[in-house]
C-alpha positions in Angstrom: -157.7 36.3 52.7 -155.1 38.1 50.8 -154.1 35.4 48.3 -157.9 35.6 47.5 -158.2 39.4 47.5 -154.8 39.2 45.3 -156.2 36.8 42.7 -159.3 38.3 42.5 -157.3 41.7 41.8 -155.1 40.3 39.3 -158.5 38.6 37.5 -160.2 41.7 37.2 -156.8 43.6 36.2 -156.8 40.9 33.5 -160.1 41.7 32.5 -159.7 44.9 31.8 -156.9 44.5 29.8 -158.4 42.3 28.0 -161.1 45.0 27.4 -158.4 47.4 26.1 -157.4 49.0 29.2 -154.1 49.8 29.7 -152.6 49.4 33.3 -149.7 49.7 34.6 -147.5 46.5 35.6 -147.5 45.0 38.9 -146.2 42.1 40.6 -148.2 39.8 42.6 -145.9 39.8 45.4 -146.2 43.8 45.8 -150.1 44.1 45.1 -150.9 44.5 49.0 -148.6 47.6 49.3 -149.4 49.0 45.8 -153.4 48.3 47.1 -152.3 50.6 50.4 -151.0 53.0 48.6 -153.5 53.6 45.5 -156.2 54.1 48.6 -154.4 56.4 50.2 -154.0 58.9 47.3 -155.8 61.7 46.6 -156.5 61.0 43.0 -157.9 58.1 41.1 -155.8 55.9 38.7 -155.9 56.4 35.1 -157.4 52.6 34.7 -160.1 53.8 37.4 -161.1 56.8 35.2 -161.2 54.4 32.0 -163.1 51.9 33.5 -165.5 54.3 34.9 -166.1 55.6 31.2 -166.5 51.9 29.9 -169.3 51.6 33.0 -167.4 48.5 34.3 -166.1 50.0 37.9 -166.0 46.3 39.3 -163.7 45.9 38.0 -161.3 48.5 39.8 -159.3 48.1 43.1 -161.9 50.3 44.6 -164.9 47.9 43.9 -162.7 45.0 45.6 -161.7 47.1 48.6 -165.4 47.4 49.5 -166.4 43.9 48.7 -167.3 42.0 52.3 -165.2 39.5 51.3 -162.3 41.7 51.8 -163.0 44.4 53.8 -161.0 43.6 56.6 -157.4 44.3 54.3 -158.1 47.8 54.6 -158.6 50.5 57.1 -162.1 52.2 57.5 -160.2 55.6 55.7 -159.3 53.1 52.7 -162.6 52.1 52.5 -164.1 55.5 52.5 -161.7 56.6 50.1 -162.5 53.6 47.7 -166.4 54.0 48.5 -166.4 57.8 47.3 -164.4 57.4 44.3 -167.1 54.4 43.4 -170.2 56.5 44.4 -169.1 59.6 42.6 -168.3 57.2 39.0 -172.6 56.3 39.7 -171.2 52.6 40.9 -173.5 51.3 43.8 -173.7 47.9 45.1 -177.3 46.3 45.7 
């Protein structure tokens, strides 16, 4: 589940890069950690922000988080966290 949850990441990180949003490097083999530890901060990510102004939140870490494919990677605080951020940027999911 986390090779999918990591290529899935790194396809929307590519995304929005492609969309003109800069992000910050990461490797592949440290997205788990970097994951845990942008979900357990108290503010969002500069990428988060920008994609929230371009209306294109699914493609954030926080959109993933929440997905059912992959909420078991995460702890129900992680979730919250990610949920919040999403619902206060107008993101919902149908």
């Amino acid at each position: 589940m986390e090779e999918k949850f990591i290529a899935a990441w790194m396809e929307a990180r590519a995304t929005a890069q492609r969309m003109g949003v800069r992000l910050r490097p990461m490797e592949e083999a440290d997205a788990m950690r970097q994951a845990h530890y942008c979900l357990r901060g108290h503010r969002v990510s500069d990428g988060f922000q920008i994609l929230a102004d371009k209306r294109h939140l699914e493609l954030t870490l926080e959109a993933l988080a929440v997905d059912k494919r992959f909420t078991a990677l995460f702890s129900d605080e992680e979730a919250d966290t990610a949920l919040g951020r999403l619902l206060e940027n107008g993101f919902y999911t149908k």
